[in-house]
C-alpha positions as a Python dict, from the first residue, in 0.01 Angstrom:
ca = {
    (1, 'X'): (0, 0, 0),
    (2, 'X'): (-262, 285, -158),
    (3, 'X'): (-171, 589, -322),
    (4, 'X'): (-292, 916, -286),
    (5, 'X'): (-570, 972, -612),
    (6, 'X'): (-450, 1212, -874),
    (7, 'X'): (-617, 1509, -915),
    (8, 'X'): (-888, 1537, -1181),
    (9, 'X'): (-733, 1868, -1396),
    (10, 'X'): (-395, 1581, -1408),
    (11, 'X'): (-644, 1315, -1506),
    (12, 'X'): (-789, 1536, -1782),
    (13, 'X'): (-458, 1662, -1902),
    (14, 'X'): (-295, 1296, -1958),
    (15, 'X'): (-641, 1185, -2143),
    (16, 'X'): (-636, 1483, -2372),
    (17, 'X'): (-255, 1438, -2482),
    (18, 'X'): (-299, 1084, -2518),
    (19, 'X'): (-605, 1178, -2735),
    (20, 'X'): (-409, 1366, -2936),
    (21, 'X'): (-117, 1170, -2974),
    (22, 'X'): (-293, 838, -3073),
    (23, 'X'): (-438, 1072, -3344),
    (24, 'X'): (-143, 1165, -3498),
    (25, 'X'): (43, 792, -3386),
    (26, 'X'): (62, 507, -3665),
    (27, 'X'): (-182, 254, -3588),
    (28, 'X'): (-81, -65, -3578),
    (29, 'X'): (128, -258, -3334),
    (30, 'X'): (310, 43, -3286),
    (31, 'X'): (-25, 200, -3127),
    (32, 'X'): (-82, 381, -2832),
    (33, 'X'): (-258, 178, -2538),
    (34, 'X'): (-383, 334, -2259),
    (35, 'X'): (-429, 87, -1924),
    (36, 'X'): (-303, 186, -1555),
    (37, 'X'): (74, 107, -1364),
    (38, 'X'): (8, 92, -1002),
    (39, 'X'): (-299, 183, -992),
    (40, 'X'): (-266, 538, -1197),
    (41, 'X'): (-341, 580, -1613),
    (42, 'X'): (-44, 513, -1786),
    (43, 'X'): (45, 499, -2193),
    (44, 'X'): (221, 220, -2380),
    (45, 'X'): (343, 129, -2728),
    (46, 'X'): (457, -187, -2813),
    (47, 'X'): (368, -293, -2493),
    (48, 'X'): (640, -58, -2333),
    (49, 'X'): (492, 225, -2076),
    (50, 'X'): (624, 569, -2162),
    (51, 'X'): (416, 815, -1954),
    (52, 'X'): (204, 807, -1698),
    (53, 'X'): (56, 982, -1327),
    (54, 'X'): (176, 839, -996),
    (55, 'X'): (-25, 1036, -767),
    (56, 'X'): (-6, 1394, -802),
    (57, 'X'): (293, 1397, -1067),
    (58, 'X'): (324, 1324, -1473),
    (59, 'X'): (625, 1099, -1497),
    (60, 'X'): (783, 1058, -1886),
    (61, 'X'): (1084, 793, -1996),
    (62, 'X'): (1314, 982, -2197),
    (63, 'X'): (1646, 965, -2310),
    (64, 'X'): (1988, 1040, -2065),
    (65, 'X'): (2018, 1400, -2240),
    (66, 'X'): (1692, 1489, -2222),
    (67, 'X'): (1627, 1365, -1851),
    (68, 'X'): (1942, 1566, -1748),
    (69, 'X'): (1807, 1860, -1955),
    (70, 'X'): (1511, 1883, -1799),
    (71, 'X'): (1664, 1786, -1451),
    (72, 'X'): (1907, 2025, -1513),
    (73, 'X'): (1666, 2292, -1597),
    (74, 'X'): (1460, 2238, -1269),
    (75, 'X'): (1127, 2116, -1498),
    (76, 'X'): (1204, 1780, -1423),
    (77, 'X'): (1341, 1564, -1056),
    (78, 'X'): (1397, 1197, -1089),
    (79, 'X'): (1091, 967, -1064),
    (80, 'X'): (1150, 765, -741),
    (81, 'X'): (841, 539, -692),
    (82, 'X'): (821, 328, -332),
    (83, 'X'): (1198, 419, -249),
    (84, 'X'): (1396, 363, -559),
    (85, 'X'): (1500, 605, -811),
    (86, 'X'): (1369, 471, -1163),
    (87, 'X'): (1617, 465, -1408),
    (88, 'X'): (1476, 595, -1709),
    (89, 'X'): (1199, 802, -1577),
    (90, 'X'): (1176, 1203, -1463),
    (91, 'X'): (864, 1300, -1258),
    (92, 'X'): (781, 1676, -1388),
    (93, 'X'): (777, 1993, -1212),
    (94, 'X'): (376, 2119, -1199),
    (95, 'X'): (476, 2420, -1410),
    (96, 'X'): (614, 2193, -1698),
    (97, 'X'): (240, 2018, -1698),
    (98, 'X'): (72, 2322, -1697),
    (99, 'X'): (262, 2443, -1998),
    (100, 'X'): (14, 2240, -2209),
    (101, 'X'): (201, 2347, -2559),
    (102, 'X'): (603, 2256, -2388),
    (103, 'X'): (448, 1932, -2240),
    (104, 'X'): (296, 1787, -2534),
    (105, 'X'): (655, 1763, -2714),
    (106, 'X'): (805, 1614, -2423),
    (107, 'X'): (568, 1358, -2450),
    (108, 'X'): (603, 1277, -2831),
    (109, 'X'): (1009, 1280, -2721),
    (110, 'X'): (869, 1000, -2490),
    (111, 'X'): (675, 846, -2704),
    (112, 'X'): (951, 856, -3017),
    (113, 'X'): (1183, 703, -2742),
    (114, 'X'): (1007, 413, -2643),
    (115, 'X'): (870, 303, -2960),
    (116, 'X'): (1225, 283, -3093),
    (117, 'X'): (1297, -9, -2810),
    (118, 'X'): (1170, -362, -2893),
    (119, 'X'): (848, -472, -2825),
    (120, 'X'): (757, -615, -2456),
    (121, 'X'): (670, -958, -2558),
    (122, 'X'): (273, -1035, -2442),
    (123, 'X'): (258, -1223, -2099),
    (124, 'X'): (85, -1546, -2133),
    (125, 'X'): (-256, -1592, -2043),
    (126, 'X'): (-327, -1760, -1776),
    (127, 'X'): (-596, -2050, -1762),
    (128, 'X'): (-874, -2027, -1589),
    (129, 'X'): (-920, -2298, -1293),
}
């Protein structure tokens, strides 16, 4: 199955908040990794995705109140990727990404919120045949 390409301005606004937020992020296993989910650029720390695009949307894993707030508050619709609604995750309304300012403390929410789960242990590598 493809995916419809996200747009570059989406592209450029996910690079420059992760830019900033590894900045200001503890280095060290808890670091910021950027690598793609299906296809589309997607952050992690310890190993654990908590943003990313999926096509032409920015989708965040928060919290329950803060998903319902924002659900609640129309800036925000639950992320629902290939026919299934995805728990944790809210896909965000276009005018909550263009708020630049209002979507980069969402994201630290997201990031603050996954970094507090346990680390993903790393899948072994496979050996080359």
């Amino acid at each position: 199955m493809e995916f419809a390409k996200s747009p570059p301005a989406l592209l450029a606004t996910l690079a420059r908040l992760a830019a900033s937020r590894a900045a200001g992020h503890a280095v060290g296993p808890g670091s910021i990794e950027q690598r793609k989910m299906f296809g589309y650029p997607a952050l992690f720390v310890n190993r654990n995705m908590f943003a990313g695009l999926f096509a032409d949307t920015m989708v965040l894993r928060l919290p329950d109140i803060d998903r319902r707030d924002l659900v609640e508050s129309g800036q925000a619709a639950p992320f629902v990727a290939m026919g299934r609604t995805m728990r944790e995750w809210v896909a965000l309304a276009p005018a909550l990404i263009a708020a630049e300012a209002e979507l980069a403390e969402w994201l630290g929410k997201a990031l603050a919120h996954t970094a507090a789960m346990p680390p993903k242990p790393a899948k072994a590598k496979r050996a080359r045949e």
